[in-house]
C-alpha positions in Angstrom: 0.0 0.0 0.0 1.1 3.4 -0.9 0.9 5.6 1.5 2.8 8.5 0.6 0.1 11.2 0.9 0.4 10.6 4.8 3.4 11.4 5.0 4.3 14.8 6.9 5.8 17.8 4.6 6.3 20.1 7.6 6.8 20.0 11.2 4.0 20.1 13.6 3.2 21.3 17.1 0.9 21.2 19.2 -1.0 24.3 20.9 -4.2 24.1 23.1 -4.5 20.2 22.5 -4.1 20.4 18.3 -1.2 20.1 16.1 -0.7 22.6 13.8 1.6 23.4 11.1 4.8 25.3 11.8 8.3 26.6 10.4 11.6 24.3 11.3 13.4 27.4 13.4 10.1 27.3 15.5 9.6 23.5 16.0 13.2 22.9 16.5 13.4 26.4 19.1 10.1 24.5 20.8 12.3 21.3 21.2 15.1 22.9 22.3 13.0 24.9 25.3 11.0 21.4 26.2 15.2 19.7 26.7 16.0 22.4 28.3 13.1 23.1 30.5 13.4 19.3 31.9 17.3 20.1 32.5 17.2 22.9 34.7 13.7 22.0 36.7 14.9 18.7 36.9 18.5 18.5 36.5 20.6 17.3 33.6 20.2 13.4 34.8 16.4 13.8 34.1 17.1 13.6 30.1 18.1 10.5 28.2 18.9 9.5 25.2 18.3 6.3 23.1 20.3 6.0 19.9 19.3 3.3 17.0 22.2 0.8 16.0 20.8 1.2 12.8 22.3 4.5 12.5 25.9 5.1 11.4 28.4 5.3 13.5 28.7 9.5 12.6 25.3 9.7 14.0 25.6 7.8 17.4 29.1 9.7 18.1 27.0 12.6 18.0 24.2 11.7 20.1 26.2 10.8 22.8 28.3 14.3 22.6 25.0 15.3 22.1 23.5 13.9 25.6 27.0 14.7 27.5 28.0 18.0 26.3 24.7 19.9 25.8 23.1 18.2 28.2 25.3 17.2 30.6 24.2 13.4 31.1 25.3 9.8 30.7 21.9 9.1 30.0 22.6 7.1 26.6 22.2 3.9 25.2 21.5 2.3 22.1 20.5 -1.5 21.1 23.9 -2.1 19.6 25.0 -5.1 22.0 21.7 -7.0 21.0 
């Protein structure tokens, strides 16, 4: 089954319960407040990460600079040892 015309062309978020179409800068600035929101009420341990063994290795080095220097936490893993 084709289902191409599902697919998502543009990032979404969501406002008073209903996702609505946005810019990148603004979805990606929304993200970035949402991390960093958990982090400081929370502290840096609070976040995690999971990285996909599926992904090169490029991609996994930088999630877990990602989680450690950004964010400040060892919270990482990945399913690459099953």
């Amino acid at each position: 089954m084709n289902r191409r015309h599902e697919r998502l062309t543009q990032p979404l978020v969501r406002e008073d319960g209903e996702l609505r179409p946005t810019t990148w800068d603004h979805a990606l600035n929304r993200a970035a407040q949402g991390i960093r929101s958990a982090v400081d009420g929370h502290g840096p341990e609070s976040f995690g990460m999971f990285s996909c063994s599926k992904a090169t290795n490029e991609m996994n080095f930088f999630a877990q600079k990602f989680i450690r220097l950004a964010v400040g936490s060892n919270n990482i893993d990945s399913c690459n040892r099953t």
